[in-house]
C-alpha positions as CSV (number, residue, x, y, z in Angstrom):
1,X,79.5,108.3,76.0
2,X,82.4,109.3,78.6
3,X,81.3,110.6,81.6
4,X,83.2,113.8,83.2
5,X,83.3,113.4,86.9
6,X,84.6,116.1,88.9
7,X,85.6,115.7,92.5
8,X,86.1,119.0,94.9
9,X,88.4,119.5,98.1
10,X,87.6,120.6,101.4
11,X,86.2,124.0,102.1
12,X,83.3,123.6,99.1
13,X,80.5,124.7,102.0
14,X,77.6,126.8,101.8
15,X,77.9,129.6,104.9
16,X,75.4,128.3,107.9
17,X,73.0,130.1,107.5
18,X,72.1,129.7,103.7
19,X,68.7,129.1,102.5
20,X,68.6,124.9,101.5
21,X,66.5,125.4,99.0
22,X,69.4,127.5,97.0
23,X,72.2,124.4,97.9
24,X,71.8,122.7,94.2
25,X,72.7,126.3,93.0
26,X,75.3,126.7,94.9
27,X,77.0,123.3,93.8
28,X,75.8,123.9,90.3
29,X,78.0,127.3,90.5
30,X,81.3,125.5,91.4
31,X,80.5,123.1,88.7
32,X,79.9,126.0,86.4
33,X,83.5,127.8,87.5
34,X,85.2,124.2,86.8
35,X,84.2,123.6,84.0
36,X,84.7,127.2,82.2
37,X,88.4,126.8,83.9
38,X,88.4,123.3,81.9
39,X,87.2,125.4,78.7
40,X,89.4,128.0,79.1
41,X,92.2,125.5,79.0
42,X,90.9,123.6,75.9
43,X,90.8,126.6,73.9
44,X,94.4,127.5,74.7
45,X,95.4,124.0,74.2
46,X,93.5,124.1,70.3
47,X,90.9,121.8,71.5
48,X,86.9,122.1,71.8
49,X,85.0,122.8,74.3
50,X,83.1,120.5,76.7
51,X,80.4,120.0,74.7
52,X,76.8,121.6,76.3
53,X,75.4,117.4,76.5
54,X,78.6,115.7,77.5
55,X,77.4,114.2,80.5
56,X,78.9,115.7,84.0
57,X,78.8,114.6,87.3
58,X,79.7,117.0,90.4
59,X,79.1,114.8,93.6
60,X,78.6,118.0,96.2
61,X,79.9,116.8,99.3
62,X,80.8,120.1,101.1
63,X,77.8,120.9,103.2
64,X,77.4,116.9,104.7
65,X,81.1,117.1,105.4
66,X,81.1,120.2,107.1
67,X,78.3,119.1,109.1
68,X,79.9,115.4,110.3
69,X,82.5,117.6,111.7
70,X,80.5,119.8,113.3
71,X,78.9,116.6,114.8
72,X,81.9,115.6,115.8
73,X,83.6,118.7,118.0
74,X,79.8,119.3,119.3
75,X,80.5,117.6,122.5
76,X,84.4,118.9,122.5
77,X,87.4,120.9,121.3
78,X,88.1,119.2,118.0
79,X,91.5,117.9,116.7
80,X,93.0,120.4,118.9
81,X,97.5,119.3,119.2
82,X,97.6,120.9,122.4
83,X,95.5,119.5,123.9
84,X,95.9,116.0,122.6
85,X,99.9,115.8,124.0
86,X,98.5,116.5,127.4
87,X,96.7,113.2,127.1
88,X,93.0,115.0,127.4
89,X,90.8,112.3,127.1
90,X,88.6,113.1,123.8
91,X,86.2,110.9,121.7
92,X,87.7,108.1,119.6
93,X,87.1,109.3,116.3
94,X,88.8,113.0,117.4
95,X,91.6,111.1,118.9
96,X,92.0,109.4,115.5
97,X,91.6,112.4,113.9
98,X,94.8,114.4,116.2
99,X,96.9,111.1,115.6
100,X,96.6,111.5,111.5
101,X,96.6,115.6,111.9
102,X,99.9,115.2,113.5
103,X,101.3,112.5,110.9
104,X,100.4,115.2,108.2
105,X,102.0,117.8,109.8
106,X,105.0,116.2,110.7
107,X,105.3,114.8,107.1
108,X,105.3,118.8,105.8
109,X,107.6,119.6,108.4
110,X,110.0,116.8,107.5
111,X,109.7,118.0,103.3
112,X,109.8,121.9,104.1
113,X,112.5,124.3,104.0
114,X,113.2,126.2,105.7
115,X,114.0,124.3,108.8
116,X,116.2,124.9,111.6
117,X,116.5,123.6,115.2
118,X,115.0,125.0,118.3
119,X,116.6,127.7,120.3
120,X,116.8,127.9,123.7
121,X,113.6,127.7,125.7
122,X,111.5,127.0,122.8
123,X,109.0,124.0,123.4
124,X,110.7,120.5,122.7
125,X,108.8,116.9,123.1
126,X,110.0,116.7,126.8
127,X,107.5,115.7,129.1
128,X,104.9,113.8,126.9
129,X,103.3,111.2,128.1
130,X,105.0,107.8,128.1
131,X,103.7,105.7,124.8
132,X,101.9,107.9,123.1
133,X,104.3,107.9,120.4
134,X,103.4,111.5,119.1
135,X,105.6,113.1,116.7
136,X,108.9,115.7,118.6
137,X,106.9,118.9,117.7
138,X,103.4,118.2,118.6
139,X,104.1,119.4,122.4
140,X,102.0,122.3,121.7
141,X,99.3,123.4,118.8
142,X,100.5,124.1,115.4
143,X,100.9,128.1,115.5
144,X,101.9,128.1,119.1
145,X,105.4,126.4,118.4
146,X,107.6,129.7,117.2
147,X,109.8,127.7,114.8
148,X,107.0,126.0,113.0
149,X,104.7,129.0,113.0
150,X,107.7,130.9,111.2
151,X,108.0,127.9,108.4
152,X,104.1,128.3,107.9
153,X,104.0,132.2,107.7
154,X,106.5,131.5,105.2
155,X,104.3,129.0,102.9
156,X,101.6,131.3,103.8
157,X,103.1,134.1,101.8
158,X,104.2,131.9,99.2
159,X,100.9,130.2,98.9
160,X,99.1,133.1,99.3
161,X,96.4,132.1,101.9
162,X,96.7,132.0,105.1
163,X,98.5,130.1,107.6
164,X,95.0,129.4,109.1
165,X,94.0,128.1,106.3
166,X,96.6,125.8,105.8
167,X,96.2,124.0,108.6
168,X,92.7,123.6,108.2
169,X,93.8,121.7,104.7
170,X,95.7,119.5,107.0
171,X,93.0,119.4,109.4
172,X,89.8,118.3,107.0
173,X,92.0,115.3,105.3
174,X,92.8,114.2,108.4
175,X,88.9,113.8,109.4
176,X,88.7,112.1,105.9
177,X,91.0,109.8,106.6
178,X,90.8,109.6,110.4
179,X,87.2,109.0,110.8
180,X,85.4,105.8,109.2
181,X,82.0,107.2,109.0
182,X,83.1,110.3,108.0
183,X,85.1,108.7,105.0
184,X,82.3,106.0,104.2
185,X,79.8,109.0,103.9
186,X,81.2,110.9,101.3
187,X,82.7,107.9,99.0
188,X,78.5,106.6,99.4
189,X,77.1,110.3,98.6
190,X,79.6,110.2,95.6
191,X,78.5,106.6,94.2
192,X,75.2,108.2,94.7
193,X,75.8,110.9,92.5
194,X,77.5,107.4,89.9
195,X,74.1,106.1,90.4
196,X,72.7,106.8,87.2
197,X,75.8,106.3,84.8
198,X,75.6,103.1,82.9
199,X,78.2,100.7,84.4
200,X,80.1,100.0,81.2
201,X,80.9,104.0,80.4
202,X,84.4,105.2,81.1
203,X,84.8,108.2,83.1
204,X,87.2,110.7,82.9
205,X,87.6,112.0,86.9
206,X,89.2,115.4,87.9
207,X,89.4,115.3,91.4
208,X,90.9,118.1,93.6
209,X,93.0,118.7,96.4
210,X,90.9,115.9,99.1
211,X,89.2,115.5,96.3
212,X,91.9,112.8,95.0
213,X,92.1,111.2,97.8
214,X,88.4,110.5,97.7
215,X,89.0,109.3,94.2
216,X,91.7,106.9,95.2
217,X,89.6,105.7,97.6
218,X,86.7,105.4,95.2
219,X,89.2,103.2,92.6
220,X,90.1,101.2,95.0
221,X,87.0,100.2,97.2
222,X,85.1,99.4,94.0
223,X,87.8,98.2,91.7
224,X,87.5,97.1,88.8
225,X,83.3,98.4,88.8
226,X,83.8,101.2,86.2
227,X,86.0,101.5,83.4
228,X,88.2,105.0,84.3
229,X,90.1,105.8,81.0
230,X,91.7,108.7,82.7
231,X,92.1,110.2,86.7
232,X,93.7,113.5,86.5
233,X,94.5,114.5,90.1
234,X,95.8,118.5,90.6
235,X,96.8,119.7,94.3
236,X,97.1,116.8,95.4
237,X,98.6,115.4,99.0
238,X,98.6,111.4,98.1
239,X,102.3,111.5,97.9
240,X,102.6,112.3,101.8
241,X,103.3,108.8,103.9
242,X,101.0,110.0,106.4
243,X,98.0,109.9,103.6
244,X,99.0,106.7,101.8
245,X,99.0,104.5,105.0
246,X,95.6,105.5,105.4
247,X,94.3,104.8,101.8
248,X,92.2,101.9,101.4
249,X,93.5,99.1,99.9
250,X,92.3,96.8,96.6
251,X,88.7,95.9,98.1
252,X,88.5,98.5,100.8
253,X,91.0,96.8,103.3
254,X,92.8,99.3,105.4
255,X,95.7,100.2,105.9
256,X,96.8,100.3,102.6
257,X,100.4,100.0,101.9
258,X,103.1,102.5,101.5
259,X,104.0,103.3,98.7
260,X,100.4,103.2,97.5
261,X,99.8,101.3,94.1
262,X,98.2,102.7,91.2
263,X,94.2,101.6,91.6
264,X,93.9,98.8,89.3
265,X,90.7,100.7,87.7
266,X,92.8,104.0,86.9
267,X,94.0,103.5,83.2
268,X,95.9,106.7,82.5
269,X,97.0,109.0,85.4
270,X,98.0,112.5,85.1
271,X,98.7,115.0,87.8
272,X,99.3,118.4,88.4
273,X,101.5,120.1,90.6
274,X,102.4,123.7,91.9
275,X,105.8,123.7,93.5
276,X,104.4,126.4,95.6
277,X,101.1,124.3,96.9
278,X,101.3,123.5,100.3
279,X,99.0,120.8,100.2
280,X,101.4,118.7,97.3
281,X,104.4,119.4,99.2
282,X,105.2,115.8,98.1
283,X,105.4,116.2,93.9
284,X,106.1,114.9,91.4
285,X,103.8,112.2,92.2
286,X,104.9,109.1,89.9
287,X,108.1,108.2,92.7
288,X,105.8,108.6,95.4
289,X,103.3,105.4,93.7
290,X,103.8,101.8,93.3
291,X,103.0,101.9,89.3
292,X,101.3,98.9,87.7
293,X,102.9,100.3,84.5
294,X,105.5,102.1,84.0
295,X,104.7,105.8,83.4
296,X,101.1,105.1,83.9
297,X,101.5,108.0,86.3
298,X,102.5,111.4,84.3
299,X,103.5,114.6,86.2
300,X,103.3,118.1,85.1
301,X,104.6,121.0,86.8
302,X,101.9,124.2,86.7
303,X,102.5,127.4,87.2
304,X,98.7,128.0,88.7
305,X,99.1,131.6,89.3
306,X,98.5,134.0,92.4
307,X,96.6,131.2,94.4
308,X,99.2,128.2,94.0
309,X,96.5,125.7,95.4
310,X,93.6,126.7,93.5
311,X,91.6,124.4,90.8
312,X,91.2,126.9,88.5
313,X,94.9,127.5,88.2
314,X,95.0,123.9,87.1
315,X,92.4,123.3,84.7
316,X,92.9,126.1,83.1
317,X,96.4,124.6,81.9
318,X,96.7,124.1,78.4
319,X,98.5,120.6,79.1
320,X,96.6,119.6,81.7
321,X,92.8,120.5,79.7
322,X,94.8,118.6,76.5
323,X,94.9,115.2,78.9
324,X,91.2,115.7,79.6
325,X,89.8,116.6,75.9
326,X,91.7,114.5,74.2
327,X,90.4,111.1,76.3
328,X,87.2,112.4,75.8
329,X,87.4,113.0,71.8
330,X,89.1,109.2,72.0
331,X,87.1,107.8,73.7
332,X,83.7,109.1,72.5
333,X,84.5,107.9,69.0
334,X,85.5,104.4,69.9
């Protein structure tokens, strides 16, 4: 029988102070809201439900994420721009962290409208220390540069969230992909949560804003372990340069190259895009991936409603919850 896996973004925490023994509650009530957003797509699509047995995996990663980054600005100020282009010294693993924050964030500048240059006596890249090869705006922190904190009050309102919360999207992949043993502990706690699905069952994965970029990291370090008869991605930021050069490769080799390739263990690929998600700035996907087969890699445009980069929005797309039922009715009656 397929296996449904389903792979959250950032932000998926309990608050602090929240009782542990309630944590497998908590995850089991995001599960809960995906999958009756998956539902409520299939029944508007003419399909059935998720059937009550089908087998579903929810890896909850949120809590041990949160807490490796909390490890990790213990001792210091975090992935903090400023601070960074002043050459501060800072741990390793934070100063890898700035370096891919600022790739991110230069990407989204570079693909954003509106844009416009500097006027007089706003901060430019002069005086940054020699070879540090940091991107022209990163002189000072994100919402300090006018110019920039205009284009991100913009997408804010568009979005829907706020501009806060945008950049700590930008922030969390960038630990992701950043920090080695933050990466390698959340693709282990997710083939711990595989652990008990027979090898030789396909699995249908819906993975989530970071979400897909742990599942394109999963494809590819593992590839070709399980048979994946479908990966539907939805808010999704794989198509940014700044991401793909630090995917991991077929086997787990990093860098991977740019543009990334299809994972060898992803047969079908569908993903879903808002034009007003921040975080897939960079969609339609399919010119943005070395395909191993042409139009292995299907776009939709969604129209997600009032919160642009929310999952719900997505799954509860007619097309996008056809893709997912119909791999499932196929292949649970091969």
């Amino acid at each position: 029988m397929t296996t449904l896996v389903l792979l959250h973004g950032r932000g998926q925490h309990t608050p602090r102070d929240f009782p542990v023994d309630r944590v497998p509650a908590f995850a089991a009530d995001i599960r809960g809201r995906w999958l009756q957003a998956l539902n409520t797509g299939l029944a508007a699509a003419g399909l059935d439900r998720v059937p009550a047995e089908a087998p579903v995996v929810f890896p909850f990663y949120g809590n041990a994420f949160r807490d490796a980054v909390d490890a990790r600005e213990s001792d210091g100020p975090g992935p903090d721009l400023a601070l960074w282009t002043t050459g501060h010294p800072m741990p390793d693993d934070v100063q890898a962290v700035c370096e891919v924050k600022a790739d991110l964030l230069d990407d989204v500048v570079t693909h954003l409208p509106p844009r416009r240059p500097f006027a007089d006596g706003e901060p430019t890249a002069r005086g940054v220390p020699a070879g540090v090869g940091r991107p022209w705006w990163t002189l000072d922190e994100l919402l300090r540069v006018p110019w920039l904190r205009d284009v991100l009050q913009h997408l804010a309102r568009q979005a829907g969230v706020s501009a806060r919360v945008i950049e700590s999207q930008f922030t969390d992949v960038a630990y992701y992909l950043g920090c080695a043993e933050v990466r390698e502990m959340v693709l282990d706690l997710v083939e711990e949560a595989l652990a008990g699905v027979p090898r030789r069952e396909p699995l249908v994965i819906i993975a989530h804003s970071l979400g897909s970029v742990v599942a394109y990291d999963l494809l590819t370090r593992r590839e070709p372990d399980r048979p994946v008869s479908l990966l539907v991605t939805t808010g999704s930021p794989l198509g940014l340069p700044a991401v793909q050069k630090h995917l991991l490769g077929h086997g787990g080799v990093s860098p991977a190259p740019v543009p990334a390739s299809v994972p060898a263990a992803a047969g079908s690929w569908h993903n879903g895009y808002d034009v007003r998600d921040v975080v897939a700035i960079l969609n339609p996907l399919a010119p943005y991936l070395a395909e191993a087969v042409p139009g292995q890699v299907r776009d939709l445009r969604i129209d997600t409603g009032q919160e642009p980069h929310a999952v719900v929005g997505y799954l509860e797309n007619p097309e996008m919850a056809r893709a997912v039922g119909e791999h499932l009715i196929t292949t649970n009656a091969s």
